[in-house]
ChimeraX commands (.cxc) that place a marker at each C-alpha (Angstrom):
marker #1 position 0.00,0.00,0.00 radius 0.5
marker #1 position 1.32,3.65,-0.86 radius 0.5
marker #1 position 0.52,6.68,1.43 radius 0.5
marker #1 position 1.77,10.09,1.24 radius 0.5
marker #1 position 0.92,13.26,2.79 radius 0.5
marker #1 position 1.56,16.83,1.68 radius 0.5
marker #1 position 1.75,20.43,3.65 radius 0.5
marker #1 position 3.04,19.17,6.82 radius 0.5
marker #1 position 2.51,21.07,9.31 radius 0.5
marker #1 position -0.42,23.00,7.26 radius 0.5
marker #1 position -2.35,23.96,11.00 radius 0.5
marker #1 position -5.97,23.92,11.44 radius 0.5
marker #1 position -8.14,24.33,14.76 radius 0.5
marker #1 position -8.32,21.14,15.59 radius 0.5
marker #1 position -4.70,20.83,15.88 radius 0.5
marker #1 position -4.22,23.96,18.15 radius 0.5
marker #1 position -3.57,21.34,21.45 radius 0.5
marker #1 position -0.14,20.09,19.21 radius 0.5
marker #1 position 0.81,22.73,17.11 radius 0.5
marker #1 position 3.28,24.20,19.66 radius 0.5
marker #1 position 4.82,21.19,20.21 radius 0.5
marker #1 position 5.34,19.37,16.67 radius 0.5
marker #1 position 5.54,22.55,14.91 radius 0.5
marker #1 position 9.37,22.89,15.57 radius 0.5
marker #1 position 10.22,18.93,14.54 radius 0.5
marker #1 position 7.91,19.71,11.55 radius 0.5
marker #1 position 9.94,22.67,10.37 radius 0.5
marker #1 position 13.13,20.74,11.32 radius 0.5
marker #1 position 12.28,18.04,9.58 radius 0.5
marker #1 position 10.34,19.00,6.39 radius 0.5
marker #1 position 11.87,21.74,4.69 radius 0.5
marker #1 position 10.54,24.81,6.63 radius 0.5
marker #1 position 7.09,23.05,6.32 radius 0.5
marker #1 position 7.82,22.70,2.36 radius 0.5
marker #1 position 8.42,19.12,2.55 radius 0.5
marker #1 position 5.91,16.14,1.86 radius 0.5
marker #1 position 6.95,12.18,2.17 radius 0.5
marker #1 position 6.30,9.51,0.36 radius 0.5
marker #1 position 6.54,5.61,1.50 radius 0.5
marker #1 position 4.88,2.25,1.27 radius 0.5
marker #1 position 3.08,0.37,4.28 radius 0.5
marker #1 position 4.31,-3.35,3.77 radius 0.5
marker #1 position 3.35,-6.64,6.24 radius 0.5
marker #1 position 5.88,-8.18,7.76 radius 0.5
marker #1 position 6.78,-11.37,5.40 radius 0.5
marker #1 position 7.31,-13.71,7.98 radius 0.5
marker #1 position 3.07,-12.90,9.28 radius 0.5
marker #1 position 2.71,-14.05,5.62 radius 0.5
marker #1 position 1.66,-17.57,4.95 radius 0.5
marker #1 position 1.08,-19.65,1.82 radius 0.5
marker #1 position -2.02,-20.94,1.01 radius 0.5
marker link #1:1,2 radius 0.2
marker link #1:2,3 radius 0.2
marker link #1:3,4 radius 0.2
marker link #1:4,5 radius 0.2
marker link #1:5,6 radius 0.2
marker link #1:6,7 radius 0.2
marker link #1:7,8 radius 0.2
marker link #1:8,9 radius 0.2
marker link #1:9,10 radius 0.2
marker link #1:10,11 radius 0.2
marker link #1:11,12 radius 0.2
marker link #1:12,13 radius 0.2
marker link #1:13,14 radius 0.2
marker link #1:14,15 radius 0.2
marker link #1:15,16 radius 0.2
marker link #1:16,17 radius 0.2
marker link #1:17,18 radius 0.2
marker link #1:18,19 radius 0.2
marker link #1:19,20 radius 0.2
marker link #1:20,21 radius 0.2
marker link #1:21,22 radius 0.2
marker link #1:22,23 radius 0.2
marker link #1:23,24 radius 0.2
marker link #1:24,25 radius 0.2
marker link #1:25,26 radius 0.2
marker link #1:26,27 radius 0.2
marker link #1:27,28 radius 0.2
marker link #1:28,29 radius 0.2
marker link #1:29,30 radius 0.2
marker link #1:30,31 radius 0.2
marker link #1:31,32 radius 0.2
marker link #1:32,33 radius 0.2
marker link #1:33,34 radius 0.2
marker link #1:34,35 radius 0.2
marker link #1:35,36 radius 0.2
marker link #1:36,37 radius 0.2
marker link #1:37,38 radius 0.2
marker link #1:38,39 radius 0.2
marker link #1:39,40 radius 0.2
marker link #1:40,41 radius 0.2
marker link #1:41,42 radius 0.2
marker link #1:42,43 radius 0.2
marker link #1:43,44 radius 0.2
marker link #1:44,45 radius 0.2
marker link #1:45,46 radius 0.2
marker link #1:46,47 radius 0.2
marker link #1:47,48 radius 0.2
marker link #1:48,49 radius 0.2
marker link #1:49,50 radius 0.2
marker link #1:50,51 radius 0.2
view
């Protein structure tokens, strides 16, 4: 499975509790706030079995 996100650290109300406290790691980590990741979520291949 892909996932992505973009804006990072884009604030709205509901994130007023956090923003004080991840908005530092976000601009450390992601460009000023300019950044955006992308990855894939993978299972573990041991959990995998054959059928």
């Amino acid at each position: 499975m892909m996932s992505n996100f973009q804006h990072a650290g884009d604030w709205s109300s509901p994130h007023a509790k956090v923003q004080s406290t991840l908005d530092p790691l976000v601009r450390a980590n992601y460009k000023d706030r300019s950044g955006a990741a992308v990855g894939y979520l993978t299972a573990d291949p041991t959990s995998i079995k054959p059928a």
